[in-house]
C-alpha positions in Angstrom: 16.2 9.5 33.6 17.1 9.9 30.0 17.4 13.6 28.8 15.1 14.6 26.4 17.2 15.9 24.2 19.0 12.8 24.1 16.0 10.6 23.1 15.9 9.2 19.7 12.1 8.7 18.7 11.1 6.6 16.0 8.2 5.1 14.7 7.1 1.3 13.2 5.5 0.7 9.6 5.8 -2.8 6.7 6.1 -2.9 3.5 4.1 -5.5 6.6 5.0 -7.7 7.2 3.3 -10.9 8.8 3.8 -12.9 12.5 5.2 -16.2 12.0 3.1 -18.9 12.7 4.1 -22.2 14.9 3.4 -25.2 13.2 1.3 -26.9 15.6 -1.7 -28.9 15.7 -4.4 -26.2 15.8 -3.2 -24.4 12.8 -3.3 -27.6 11.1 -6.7 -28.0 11.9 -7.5 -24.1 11.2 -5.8 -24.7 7.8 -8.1 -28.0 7.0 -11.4 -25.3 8.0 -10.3 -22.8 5.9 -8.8 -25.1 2.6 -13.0 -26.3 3.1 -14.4 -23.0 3.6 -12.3 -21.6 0.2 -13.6 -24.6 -1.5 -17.1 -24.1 -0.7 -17.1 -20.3 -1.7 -14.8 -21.0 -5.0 -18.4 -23.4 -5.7 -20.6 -20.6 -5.1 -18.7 -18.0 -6.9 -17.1 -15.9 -4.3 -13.5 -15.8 -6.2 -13.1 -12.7 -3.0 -13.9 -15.0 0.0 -12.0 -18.3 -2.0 -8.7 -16.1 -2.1 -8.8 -15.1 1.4 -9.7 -18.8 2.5 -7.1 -20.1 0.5 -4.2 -17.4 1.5 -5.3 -18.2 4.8 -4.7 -21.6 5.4 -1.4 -21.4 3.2 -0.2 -19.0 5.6 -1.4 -21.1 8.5 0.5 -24.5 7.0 2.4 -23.8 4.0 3.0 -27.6 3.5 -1.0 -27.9 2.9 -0.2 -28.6 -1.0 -3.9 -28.6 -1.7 -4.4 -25.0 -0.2 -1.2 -23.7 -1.6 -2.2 -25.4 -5.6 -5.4 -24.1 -4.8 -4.4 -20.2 -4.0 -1.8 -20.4 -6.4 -4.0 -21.5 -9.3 -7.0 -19.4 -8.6 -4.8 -16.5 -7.9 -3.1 -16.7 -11.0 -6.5 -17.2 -12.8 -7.5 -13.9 -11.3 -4.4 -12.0 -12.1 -5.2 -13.0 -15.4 -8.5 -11.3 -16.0 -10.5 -14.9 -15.7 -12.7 -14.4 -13.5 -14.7 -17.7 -14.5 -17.5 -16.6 -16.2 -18.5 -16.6 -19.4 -20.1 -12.9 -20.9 -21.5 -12.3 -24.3 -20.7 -8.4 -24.3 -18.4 -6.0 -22.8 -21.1 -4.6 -20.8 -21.5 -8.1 -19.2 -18.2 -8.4 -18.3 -17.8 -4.9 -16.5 -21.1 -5.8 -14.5 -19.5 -8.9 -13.5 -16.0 -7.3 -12.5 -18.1 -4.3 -10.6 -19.6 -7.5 -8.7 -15.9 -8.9 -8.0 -14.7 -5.0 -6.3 -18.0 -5.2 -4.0 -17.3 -8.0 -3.0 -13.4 -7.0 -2.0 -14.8 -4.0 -0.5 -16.7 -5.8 1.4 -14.5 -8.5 2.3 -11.9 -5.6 3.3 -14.2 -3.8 5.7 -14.7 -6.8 6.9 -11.0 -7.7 7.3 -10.3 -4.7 9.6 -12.5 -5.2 12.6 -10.5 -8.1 13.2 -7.8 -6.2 13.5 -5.5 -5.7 16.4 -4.3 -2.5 18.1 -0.9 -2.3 20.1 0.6 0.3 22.6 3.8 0.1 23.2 5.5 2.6 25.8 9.1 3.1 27.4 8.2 3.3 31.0 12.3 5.2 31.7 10.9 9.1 32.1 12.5 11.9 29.8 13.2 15.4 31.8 11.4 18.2 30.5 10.8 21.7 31.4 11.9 23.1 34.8 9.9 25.8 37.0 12.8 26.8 39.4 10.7 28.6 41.1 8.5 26.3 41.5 10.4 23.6 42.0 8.7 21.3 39.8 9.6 19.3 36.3 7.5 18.0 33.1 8.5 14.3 33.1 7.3 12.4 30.1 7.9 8.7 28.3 7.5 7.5 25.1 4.3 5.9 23.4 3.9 4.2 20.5 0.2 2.9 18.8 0.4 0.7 15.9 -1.8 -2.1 14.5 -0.7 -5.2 14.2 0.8 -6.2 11.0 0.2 -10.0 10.8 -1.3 -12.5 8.4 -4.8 -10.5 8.5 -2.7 -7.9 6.3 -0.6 -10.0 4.5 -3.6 -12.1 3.3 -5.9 -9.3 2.7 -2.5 -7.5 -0.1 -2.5 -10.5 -1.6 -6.3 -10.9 -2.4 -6.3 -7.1 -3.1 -2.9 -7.4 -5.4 -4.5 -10.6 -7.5 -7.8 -8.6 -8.3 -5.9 -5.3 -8.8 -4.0 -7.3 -11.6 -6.8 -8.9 -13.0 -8.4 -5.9 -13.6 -5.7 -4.5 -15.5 -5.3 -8.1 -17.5 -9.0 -7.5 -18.9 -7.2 -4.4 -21.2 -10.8 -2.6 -20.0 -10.4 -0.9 -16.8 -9.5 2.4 -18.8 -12.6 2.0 -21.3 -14.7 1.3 -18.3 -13.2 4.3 -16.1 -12.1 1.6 -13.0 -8.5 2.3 -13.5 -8.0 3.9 -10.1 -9.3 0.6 -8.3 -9.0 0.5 -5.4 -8.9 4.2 -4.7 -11.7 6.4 -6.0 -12.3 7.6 -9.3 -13.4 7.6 -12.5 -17.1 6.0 -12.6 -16.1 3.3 -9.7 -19.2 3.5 -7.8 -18.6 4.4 -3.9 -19.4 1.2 -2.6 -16.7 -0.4 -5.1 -14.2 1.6 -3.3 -11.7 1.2 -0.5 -12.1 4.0 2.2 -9.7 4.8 4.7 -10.8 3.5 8.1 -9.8 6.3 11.2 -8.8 5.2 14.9 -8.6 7.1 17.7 -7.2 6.1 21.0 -7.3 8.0 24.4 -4.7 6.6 26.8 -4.8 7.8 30.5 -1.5 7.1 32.7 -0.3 7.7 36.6 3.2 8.4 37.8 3.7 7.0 41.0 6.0 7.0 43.6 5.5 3.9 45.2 2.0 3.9 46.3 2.0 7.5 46.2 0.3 9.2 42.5 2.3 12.0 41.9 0.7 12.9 38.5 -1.2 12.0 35.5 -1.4 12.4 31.9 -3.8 11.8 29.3 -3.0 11.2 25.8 -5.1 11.3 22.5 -3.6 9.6 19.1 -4.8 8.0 16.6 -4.0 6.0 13.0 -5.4 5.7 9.5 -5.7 2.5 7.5 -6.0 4.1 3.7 -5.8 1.4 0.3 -4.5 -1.0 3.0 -1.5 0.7 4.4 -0.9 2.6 7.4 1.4 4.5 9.3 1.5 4.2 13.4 2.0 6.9 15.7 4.5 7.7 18.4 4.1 10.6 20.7 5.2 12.1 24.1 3.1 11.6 27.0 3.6 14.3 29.7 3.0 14.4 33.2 3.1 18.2 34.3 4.5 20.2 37.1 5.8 17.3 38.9 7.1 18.6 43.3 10.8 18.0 42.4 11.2 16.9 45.7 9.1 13.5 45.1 10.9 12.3 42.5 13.2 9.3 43.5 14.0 5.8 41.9 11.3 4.3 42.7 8.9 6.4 40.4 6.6 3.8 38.0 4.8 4.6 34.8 1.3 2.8 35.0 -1.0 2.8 31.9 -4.7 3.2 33.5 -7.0 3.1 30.5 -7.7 3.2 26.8 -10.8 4.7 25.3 -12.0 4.8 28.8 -12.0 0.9 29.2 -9.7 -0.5 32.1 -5.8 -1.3 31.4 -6.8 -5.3 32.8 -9.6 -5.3 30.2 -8.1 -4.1 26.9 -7.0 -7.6 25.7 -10.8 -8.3 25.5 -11.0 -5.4 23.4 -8.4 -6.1 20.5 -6.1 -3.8 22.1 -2.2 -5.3 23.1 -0.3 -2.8 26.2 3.0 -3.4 26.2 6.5 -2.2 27.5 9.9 -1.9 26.1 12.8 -0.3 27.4 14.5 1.0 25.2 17.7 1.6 26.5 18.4 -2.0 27.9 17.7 -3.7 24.8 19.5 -0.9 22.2 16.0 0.1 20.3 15.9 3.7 19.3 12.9 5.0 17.4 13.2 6.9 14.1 10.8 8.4 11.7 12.8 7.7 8.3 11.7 8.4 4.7 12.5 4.9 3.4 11.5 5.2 -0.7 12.2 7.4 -3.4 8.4 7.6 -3.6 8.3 9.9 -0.8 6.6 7.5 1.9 7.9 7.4 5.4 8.6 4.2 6.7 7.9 3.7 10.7 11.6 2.3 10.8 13.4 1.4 14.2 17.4 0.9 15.0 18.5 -1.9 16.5 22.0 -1.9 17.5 23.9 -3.7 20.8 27.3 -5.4 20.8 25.8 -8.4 19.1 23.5 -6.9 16.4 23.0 -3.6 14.2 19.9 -3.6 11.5 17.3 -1.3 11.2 13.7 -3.0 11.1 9.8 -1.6 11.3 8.1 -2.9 14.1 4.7 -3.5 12.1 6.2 -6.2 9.7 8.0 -7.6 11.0 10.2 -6.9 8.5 14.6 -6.6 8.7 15.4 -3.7 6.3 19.2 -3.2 6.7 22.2 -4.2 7.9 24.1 -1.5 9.7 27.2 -3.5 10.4 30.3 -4.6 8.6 30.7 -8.0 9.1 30.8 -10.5 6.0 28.9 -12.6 8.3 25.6 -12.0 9.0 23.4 -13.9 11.5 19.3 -12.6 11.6 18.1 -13.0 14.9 14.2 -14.3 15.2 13.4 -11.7 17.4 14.8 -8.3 18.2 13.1 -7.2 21.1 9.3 -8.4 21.8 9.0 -8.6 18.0 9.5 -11.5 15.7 11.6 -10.8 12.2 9.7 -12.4 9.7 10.2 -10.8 6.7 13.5 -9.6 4.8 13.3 -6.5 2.7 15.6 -4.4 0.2 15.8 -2.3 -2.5 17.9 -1.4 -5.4 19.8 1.4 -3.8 22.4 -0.1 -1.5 22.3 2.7 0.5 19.0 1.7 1.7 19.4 -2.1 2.0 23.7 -1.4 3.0 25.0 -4.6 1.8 26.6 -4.2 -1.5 29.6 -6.7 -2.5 29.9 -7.6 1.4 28.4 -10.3 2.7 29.5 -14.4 1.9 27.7 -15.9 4.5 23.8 -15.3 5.5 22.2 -17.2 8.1 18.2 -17.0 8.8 15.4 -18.2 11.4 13.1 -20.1 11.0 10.3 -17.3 11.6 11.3 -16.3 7.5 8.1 -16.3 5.6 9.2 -13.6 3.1 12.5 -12.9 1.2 11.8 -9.5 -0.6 13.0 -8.0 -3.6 17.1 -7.5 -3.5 17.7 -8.3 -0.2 20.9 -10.4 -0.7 21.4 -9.5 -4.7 25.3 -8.5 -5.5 27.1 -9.9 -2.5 29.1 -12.9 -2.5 27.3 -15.8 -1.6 28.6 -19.0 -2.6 25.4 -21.0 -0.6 22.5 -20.0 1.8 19.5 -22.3 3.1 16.3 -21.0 2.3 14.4 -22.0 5.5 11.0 -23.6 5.4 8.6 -21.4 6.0 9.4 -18.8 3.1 6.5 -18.7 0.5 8.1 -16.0 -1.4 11.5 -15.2 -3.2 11.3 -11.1 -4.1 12.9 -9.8 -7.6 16.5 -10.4 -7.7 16.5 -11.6 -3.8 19.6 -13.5 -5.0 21.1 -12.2 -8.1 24.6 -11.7 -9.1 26.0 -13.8 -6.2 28.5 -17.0 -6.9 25.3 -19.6 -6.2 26.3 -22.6 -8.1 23.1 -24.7 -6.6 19.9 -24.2 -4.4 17.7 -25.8 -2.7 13.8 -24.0 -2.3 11.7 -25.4 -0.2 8.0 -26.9 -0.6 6.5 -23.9 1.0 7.6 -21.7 -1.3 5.1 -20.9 -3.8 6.5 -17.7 -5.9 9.7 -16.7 -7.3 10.0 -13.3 -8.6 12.0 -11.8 -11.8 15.5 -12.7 -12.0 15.3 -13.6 -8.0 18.4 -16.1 -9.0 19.7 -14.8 -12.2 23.8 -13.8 -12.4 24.7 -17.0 -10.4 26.5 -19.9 -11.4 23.7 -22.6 -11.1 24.2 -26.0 -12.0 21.7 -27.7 -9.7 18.4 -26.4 -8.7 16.1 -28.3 -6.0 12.8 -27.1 -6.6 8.4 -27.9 -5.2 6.3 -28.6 -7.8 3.9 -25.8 -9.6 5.6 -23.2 -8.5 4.9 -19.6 -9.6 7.5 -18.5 -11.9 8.3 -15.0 -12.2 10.2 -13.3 -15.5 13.1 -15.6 -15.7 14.0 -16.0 -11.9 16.6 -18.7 -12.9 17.3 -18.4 -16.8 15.1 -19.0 -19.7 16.2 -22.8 -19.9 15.3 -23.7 -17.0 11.8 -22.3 -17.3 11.3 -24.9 -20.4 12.5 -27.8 -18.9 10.1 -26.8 -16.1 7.4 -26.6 -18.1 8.0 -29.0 -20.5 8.3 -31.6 -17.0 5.2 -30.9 -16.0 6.3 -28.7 -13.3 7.4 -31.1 -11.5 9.0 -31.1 -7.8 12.9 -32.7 -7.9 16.2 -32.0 -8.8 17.2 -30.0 -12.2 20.6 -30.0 -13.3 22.4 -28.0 -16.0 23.9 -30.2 -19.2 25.5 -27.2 -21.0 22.7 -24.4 -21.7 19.8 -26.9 -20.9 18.3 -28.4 -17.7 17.4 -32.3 -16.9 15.0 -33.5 -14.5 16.8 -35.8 -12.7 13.7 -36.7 -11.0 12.6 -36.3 -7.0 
């Protein structure tokens, strides 16, 4: 038994981060579906149901060029305040936009019934309080509810993101009182509104020994999905005045029910019960505040002889590196849980590794490399695996990169994601989106001015040359 003093609790949230997808067969297949289905409902004018068919079978095969020229074009389209229609009057165009948030609103609503619910518990027992008299202890473990942060959220911020910045590119969400979108406000109309969405689970447990049920315990928590974020819960669950004299090594924590519905059943239910122990595999749970915008992120630590990085459980996404090695190998997993996103910020003290590193290697599961992850270090070359669709703002700057290849899958590179190296050679898909100089201003022209183009650039003093594929 671990003393509960000594337990470290913490909890799991994004930034979000997505499950990885095996390229097999099926997803192919799914991808083909959806490419058709986004097609359809771009035809019909359902710009909200194209985007999310579009996202979705980029995210289900990234090399499915059409679906990825397709999301990126449309999305980019949107961004821009074209919505594809033509309006005679301001008045028109409002109607048409309120049309475009009903229909996100529904599509989000939507969205979220499909999402799943996982409980995760440590089945070693804590020691509580004692009743000498008595002779009897509170034993409890802890549990941890979360949903599922996988490509039904990743898909659903990108939709959300696209027509949150088309909006804005109209230059009329002020006059027309929407600028709050997708929160409430101004005259937005309530069904042109995300609202946050409440569950509540009721988890019944037995402590055995052996065959023998010593006690049970009943636990109520719940989680809110509000503007598409969300934060899970962790809490104790107790089993009270337990006979001291029963307690052995051969005591088991058995999860009974959720909601009232069978343990064996659940799974039919879009509810996941799992276990992890947390002291065999080096997880210790942490509520940290992880911004300077004052948001807690559900953040986990991660730390055995091999590995020490600090990730959130939802994302799955790696948030630091504890360790001091200029080496640093990302595992695919840590745990149960996949790593499939990287994510940093500008204070090192959050991403911890300034000027350190000169060698990164990542898995495969990579679909996102966020903004600063690997910026200021000394990296003179790193393989971007396939897989990643996007490069965050300055992922990479101010490193000693003098070449780099991105792969086809990748379909958006942030500001300055590459800026501060010494590139000469640049291996690059065609059409993709380019942020605010994520290379240099030169390159940007020559890949414009080459039609976008997928191939090799190289520098010849300031400019670049398409030396072709």
């Amino acid at each position: 038994m671990r003393k509960n003093k000594s337990i470290v609790l913490s909890l799991m949230f994004l930034v979000f981060s997505v499950v990885a997808f095996a390229q097999t067969g099926t997803n192919a297949i799914d991808a083909q579906n959806f490419l058709q289905k986004g097609i359809t409902a771009e035809n019909a004018g359902n710009i909200v149901e194209a985007l999310d068919a579009y996202f979705q079978a980029q995210a289900l095969d990234p090399k499915l060029a059409d679906a990825t020229k397709r999301a990126t074009t449309l999305s980019a389209s949107v961004s821009a305040g074209d919505i594809g229609v033509n309006v005679r009057n301001d008045i028109q165009l409002r109607n048409e936009w309120l049309k475009i948030l009903r229909q996100a609103v529904t599509y989000y609503n939507t969205t979220l019934q499909k999402v799943q619910y996982y409980i995760y518990y440590d089945p070693v027992l804590a020691e509580g309080e004692i009743d000498y008299d008595k002779e009897t202890v509170d034993l409890s473990y802890v549990i941890c509810l979360s949903p599922q942060f996988d490509s039904t959220f990743v898909v659903l911020n990108k939709v959300i993101d696209s027509i949150k910045a088309g909006l804005n590119a109209t230059g009329r969400a002020g006059n027309w009182k929407f600028e709050s979108w997708p929160s409430k406000g101004g005259s937005l109309p309530a069904d042109a509104v995300l609202n946050s969405i409440n569950k509540t689970f009721k988890v019944a447990s037995t402590l055995k020994n052996g065959n023998i049920t010593l006690a049970t315990a009943d636990v109520s928590f719940g989680v809110t999905i509000s503007n598409n974020s969300f934060t899970p819960e962790i809490t104790n669950a107790v089993f009270k005045n337990v006979n001291a004299n029963d307690i052995s090594d051969n005591m088991s924590v058995t999860i009974d029910s959720v909601n009232g519905i069978p343990a064996a059943q659940t799974g039919k239910n879009s509810i996941t019960i799992a276990t992890i122990n947390c002291g065999e595999s080096g997880i210790a749970f942490t509520k940290e505040r992880r911004n300077s915008w004052g948001n807690y992120y559900t953040v986990t630590h991660w730390k055995t002889n091999e590995y020490d990085f600090t990730f959130n459980i939802t994302g799955i996404t790696l948030v630091k590196y504890n360790g001091s090695d200029k080496k640093i190998i990302i595992p695919n997993k840590i745990g149960p849980w996949p790593i499939t996103e990287l994510e940093g910020y500008a204070d090192s003290s959050v991403h911890g590794v300034y000027n350190r590193i000169d060698t990164v290697i990542m898995p495969d599961s990579i679909t996102k490399i966020g903004n600063y992850v690997f910026g200021w270090n000394n990296l003179t070359n790193v393989t971007i695996p396939d897989g990643v669709t996007i490069i965050g703002d300055r992922a990479f700057a101010s490193n000693k990169l003098t070449s780099i290849v991105i792969p086809d899958s990748v379909t958006f590179i942030d500001d300055t994601a590459f800026s501060g190296n010494q590139l000469t050679s640049i291996t690059i898909g065609d059409n993709v989106l380019l942020g605010y100089y994520p290379f240099d201003e030169e390159f940007i022209k020559s890949y414009d001015t080459n039609g976008r183009k997928a191939g090799v650039y190289t520098r010849n003093g300031k400019a670049w040359i398409y030396k072709g594929p």
